[in-house]
VEXKEPA-113223 format. One record per residue (C-alpha): residue in three letters; residue number from 1; x, y, z. Coordinates in Angstrom, 3 decimals. Layout:
N
<rec><aa>Ala</aa><i>NUM</i><px>X</px><py>Y</py><pz>Z</pz></rec>
...
***
This chain:
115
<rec><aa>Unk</aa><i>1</i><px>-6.635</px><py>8.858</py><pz>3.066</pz></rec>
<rec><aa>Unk</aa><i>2</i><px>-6.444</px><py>11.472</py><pz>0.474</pz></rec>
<rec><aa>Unk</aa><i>3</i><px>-5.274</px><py>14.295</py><pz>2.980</pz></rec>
<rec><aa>Unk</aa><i>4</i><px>-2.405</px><py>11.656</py><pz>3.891</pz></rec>
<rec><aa>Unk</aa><i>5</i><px>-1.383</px><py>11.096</py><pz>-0.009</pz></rec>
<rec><aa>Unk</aa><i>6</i><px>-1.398</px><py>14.736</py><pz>-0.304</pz></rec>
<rec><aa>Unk</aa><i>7</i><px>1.358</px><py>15.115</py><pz>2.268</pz></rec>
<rec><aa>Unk</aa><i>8</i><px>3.275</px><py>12.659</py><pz>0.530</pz></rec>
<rec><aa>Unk</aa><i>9</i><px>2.970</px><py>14.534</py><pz>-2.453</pz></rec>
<rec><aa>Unk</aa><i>10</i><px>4.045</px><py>17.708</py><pz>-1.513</pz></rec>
<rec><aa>Unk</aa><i>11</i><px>7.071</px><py>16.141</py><pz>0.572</pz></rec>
<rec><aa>Unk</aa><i>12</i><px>7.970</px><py>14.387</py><pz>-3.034</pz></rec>
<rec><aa>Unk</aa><i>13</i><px>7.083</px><py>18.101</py><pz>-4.563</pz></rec>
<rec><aa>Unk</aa><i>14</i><px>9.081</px><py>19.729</py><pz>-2.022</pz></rec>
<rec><aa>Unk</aa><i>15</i><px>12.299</px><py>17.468</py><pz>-3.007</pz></rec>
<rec><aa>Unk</aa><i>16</i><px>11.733</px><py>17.607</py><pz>-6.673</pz></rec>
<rec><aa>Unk</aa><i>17</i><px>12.175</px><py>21.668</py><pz>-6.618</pz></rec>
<rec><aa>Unk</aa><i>18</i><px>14.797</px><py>21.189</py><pz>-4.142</pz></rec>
<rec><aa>Unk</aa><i>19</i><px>16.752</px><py>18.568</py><pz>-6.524</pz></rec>
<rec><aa>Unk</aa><i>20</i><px>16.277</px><py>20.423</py><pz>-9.014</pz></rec>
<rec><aa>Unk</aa><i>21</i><px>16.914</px><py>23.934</py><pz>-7.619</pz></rec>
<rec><aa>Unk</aa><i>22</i><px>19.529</px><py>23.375</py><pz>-5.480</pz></rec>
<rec><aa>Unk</aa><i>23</i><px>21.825</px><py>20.647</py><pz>-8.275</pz></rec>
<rec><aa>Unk</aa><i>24</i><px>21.762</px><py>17.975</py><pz>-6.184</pz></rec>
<rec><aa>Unk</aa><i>25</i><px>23.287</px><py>14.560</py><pz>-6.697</pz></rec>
<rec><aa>Unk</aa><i>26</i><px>20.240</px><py>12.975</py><pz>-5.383</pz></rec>
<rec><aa>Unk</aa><i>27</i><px>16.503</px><py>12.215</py><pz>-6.998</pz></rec>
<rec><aa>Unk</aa><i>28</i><px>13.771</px><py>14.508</py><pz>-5.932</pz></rec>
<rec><aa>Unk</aa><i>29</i><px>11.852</px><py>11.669</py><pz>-4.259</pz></rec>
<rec><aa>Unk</aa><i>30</i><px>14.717</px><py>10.984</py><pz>-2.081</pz></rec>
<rec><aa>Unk</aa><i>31</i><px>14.708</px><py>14.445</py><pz>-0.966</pz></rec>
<rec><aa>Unk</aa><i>32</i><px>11.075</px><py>14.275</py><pz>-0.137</pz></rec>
<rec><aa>Unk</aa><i>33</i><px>11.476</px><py>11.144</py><pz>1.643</pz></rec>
<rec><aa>Unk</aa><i>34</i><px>14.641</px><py>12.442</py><pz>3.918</pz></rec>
<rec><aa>Unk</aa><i>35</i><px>12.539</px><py>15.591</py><pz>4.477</pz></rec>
<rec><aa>Unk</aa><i>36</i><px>9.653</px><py>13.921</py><pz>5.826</pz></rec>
<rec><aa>Unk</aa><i>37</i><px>12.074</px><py>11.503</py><pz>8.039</pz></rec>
<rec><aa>Unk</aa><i>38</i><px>13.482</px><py>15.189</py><pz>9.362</pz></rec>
<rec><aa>Unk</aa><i>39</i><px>9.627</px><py>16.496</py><pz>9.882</pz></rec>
<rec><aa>Unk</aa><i>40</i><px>8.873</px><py>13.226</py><pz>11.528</pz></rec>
<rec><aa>Unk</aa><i>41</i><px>11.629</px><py>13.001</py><pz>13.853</pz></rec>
<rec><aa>Unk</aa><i>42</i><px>10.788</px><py>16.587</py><pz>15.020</pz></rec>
<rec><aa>Unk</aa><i>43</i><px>7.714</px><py>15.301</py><pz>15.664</pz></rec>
<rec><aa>Unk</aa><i>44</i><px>9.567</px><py>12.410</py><pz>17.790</pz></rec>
<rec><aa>Unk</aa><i>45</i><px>8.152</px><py>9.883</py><pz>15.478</pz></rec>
<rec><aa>Unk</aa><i>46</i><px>4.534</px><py>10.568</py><pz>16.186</pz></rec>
<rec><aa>Unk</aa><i>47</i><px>2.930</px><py>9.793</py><pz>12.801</pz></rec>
<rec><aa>Unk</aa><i>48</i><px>0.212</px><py>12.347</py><pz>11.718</pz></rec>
<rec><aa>Unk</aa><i>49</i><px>-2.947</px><py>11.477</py><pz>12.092</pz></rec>
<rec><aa>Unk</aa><i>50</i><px>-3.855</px><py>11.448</py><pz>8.509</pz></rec>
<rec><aa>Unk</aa><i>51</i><px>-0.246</px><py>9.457</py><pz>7.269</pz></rec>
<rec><aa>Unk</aa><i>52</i><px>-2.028</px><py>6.374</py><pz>9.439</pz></rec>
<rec><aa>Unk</aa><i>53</i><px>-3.985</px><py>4.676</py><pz>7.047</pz></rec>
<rec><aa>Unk</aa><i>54</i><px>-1.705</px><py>5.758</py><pz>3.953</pz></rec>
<rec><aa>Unk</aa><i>55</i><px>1.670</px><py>4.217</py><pz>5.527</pz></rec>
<rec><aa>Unk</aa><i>56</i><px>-0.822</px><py>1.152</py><pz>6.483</pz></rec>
<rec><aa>Unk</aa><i>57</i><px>-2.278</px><py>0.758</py><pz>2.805</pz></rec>
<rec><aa>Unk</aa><i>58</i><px>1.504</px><py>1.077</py><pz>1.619</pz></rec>
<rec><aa>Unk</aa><i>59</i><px>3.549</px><py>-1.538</py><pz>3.731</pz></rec>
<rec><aa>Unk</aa><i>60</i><px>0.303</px><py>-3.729</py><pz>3.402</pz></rec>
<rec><aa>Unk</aa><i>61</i><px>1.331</px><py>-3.920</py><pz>-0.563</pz></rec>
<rec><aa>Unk</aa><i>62</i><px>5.151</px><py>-3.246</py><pz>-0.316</pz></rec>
<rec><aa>Unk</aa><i>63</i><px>5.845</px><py>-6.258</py><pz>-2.259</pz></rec>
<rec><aa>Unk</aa><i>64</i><px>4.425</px><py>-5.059</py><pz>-4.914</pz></rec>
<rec><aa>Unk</aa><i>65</i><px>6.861</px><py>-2.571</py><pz>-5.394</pz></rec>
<rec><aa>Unk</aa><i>66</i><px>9.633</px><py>-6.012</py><pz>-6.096</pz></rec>
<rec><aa>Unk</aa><i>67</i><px>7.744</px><py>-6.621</py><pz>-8.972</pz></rec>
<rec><aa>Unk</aa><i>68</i><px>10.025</px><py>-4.322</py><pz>-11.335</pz></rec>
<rec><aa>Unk</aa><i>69</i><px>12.913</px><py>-5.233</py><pz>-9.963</pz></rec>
<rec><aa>Unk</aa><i>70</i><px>12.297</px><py>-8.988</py><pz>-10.397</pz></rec>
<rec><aa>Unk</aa><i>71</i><px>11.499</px><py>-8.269</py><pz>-14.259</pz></rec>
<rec><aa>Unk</aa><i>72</i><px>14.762</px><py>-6.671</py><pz>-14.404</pz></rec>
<rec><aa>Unk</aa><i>73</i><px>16.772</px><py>-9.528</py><pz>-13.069</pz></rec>
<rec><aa>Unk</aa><i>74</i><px>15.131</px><py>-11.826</py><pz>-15.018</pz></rec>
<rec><aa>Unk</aa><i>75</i><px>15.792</px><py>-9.762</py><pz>-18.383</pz></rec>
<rec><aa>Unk</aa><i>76</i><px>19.307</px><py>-9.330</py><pz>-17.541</pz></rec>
<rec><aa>Unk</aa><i>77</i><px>19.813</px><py>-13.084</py><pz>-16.473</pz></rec>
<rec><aa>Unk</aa><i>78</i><px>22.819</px><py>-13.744</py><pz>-19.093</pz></rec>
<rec><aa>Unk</aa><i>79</i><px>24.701</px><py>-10.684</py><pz>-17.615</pz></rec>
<rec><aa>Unk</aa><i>80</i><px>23.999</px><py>-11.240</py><pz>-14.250</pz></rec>
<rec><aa>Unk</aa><i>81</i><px>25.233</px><py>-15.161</py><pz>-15.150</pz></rec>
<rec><aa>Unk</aa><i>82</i><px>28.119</px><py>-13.969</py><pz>-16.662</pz></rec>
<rec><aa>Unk</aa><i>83</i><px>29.373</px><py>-11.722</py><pz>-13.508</pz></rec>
<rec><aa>Unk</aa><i>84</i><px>27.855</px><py>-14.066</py><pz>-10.791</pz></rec>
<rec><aa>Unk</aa><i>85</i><px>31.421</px><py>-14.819</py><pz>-8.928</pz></rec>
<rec><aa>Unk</aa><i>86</i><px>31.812</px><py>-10.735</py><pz>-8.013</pz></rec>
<rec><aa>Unk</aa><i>87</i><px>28.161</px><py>-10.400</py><pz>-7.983</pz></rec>
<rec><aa>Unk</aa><i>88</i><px>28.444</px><py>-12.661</py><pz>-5.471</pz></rec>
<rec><aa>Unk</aa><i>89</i><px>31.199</px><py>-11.509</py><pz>-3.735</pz></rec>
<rec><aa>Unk</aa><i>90</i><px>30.207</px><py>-7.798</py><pz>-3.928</pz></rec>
<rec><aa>Unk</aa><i>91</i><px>26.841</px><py>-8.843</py><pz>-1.617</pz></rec>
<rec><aa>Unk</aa><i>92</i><px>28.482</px><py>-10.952</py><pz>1.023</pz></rec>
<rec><aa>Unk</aa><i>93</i><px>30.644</px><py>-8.177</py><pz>1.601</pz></rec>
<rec><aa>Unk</aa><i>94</i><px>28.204</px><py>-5.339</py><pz>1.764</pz></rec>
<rec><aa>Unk</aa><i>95</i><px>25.943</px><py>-8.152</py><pz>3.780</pz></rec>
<rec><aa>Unk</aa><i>96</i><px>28.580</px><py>-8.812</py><pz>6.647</pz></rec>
<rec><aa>Unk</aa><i>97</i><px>29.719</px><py>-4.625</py><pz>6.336</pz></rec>
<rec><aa>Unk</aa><i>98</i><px>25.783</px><py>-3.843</py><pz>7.122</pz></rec>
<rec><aa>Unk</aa><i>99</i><px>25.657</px><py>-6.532</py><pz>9.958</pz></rec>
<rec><aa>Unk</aa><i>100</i><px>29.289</px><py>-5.125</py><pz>12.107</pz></rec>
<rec><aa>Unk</aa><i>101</i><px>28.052</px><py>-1.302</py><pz>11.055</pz></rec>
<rec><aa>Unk</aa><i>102</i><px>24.571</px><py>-2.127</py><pz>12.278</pz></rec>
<rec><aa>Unk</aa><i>103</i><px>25.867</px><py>-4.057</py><pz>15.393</pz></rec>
<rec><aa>Unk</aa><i>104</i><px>28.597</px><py>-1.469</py><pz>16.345</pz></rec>
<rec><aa>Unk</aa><i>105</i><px>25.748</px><py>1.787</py><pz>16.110</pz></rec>
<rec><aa>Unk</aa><i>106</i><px>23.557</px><py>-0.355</py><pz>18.656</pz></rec>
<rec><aa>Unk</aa><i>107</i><px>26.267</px><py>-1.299</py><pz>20.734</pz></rec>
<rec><aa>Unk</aa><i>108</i><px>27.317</px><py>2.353</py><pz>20.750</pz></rec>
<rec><aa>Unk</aa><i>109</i><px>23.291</px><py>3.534</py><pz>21.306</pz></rec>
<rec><aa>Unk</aa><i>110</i><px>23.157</px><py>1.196</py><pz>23.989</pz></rec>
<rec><aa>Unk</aa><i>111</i><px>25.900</px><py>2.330</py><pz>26.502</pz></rec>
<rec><aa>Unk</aa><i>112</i><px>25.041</px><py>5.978</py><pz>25.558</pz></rec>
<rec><aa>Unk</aa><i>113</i><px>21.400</px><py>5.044</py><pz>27.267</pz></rec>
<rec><aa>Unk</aa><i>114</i><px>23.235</px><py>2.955</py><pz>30.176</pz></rec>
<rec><aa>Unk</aa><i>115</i><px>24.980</px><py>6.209</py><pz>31.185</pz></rec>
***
C-alpha cells in the first residue's frame, strides 16, 4: 500500500511544481490528478499493480470526503436560504446540461464504434 500512496504523492508533487512553475489557473492536486489520468490512459487503463489496494481503500471511504462539505452547507444555511430560488435554478440547469452533453458524447462514441 505504501508504494501505491507514494505514486499518488509524487503525481500530487508533480502538479504542485507544475502549478506553481508553470502559473497555472488550476490547483496543484488537479494537475497531479489529470497527469495520472494521462499516465493511466497510456497505460490503456490498466491500473498498476501497487495503485490496487490504495484506489480500493479510497472509494471504500469516499464518503468520507462529504463530510466537509456537509459542514459547510450547514454553516452557510441562512445564505444558502436566502438564494435558494437561483440556487435552485442554477442546478437543474447544469443537471439537465450534464445529462444532453453526457447523452450526445455516447451517442457520438457509439456510432464511431458501429463504423
Amino acid at each position: 500500500m505504501i508504494p501505491g500512496l507514494l505514486i499518488l504523492l509524487l503525481f500530487q508533487g508533480l502538479g504542485e511544481l507544475m502549478s506553481q512553475g508553470l502559473d497555472l489557473p488550476l490547483p496543484g492536486p488537479v494537475v497531479g490528478l489529470l497527469l495520472l489520468l494521462a499516465a493511466l490512459a497510456l497505460r490503456r487503463g490498466q491500473l498498476p499493480e501497487p495503485l490496487a489496494p490504495v484506489a480500493a481503500g479510497l472509494t471504500a471511504h469516499l464518503g468520507l470526503l462529504f463530510i466537509p462539505a456537509s459542514v459547510g452547507v450547514i454553516s452557510f444555511l441562512p445564505e444558502l436560504k436566502a438564494i435558494a430560488l437561483p440556487l435552485f435554478i442554477t442546478l437543474l440547469g447544469s443537471v439537465a446540461l450534464t445529462i444532453a452533453a453526457t447523452a450526445w458524447v455516447a451517442h457520438r462514441l457509439s456510432r464511431r464504434r458501429e463504423d
